[in-house]
N, C-alpha and C positions, 0 to 999 in steps of 0.2 A: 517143697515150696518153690514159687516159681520165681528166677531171677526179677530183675528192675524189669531189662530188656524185653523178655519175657510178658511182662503183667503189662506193659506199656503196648503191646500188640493184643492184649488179649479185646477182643469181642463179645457180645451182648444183645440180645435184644432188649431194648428196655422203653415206657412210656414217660416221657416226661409232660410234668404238669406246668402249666403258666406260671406256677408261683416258685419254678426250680424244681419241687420234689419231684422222686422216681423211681419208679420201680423195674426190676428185671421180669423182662420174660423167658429168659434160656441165656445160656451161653451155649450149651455145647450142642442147641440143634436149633433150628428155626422153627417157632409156633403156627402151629395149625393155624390155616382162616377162621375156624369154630375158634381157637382160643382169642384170637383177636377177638371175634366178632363180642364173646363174651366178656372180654376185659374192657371194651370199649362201653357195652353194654351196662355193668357195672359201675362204669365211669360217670353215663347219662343219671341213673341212681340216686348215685350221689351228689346229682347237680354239676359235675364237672369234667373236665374236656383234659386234651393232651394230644402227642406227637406220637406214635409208633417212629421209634429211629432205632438207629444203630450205634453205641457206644464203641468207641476204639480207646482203650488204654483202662488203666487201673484208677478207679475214683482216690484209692486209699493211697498209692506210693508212684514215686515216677512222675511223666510229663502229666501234663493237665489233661483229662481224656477228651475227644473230639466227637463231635456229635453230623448223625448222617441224618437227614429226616427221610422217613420213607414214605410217609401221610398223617395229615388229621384225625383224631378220633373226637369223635361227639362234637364236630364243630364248634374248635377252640375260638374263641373273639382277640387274641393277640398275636403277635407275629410268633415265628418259630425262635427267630435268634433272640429274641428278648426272655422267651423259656429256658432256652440253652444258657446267657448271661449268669441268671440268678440261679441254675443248678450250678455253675460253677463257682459262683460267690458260696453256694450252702457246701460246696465240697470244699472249697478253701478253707472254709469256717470249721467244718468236722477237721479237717488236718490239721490246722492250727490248736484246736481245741485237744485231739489227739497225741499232740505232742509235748504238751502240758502236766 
């Protein structure tokens, strides 16, 4: 298991949605353009948009993790750091929740 220090540098591809939520695309390799292309596609679907970024740190332990954006996907209608705010209020919320 990986120390604090450790989960606190760890890395991610992940999409984050306007309303906070997110999902991983990789930690331990960067996704193919075809996988973007398909997630984002997915995304259009289901009526909804998101950030292709880069997570730095541990959602679950450690400092609060930091968010990199890399681009839009399905032409989100809100800013990036208002995406980034409210995943971090839903990570704060699972932590609190998890500590319970």
């Amino acid at each position: 298991m990986p120390t604090k220090a450790e989960s606190s540098r760890e890395r991610r591809w992940v999409i984050v949605a306007p309303d906070g939520r997110y999902v991983s695309l990789g930690r331990h390799g960067d996704p193919s353009e075809q996988e973007i292309t398909e997630a984002e596609k997915a995304l259009r679907v289901q009526g909804l948009s998101g950030w292709l970024a880069v997570m730095e740190g541990n959602p679950w332990v450690g400092k609060m993790p930091k968010f990199l954006e890399v681009r839009p996907l399905a032409e989100p209608t809100t800013a990036f750091s208002d995406a980034v705010a409210a995943c971090i209020a839903k990570i704060l919320e699972k932590r609190s929740t998890a500590k319970k």
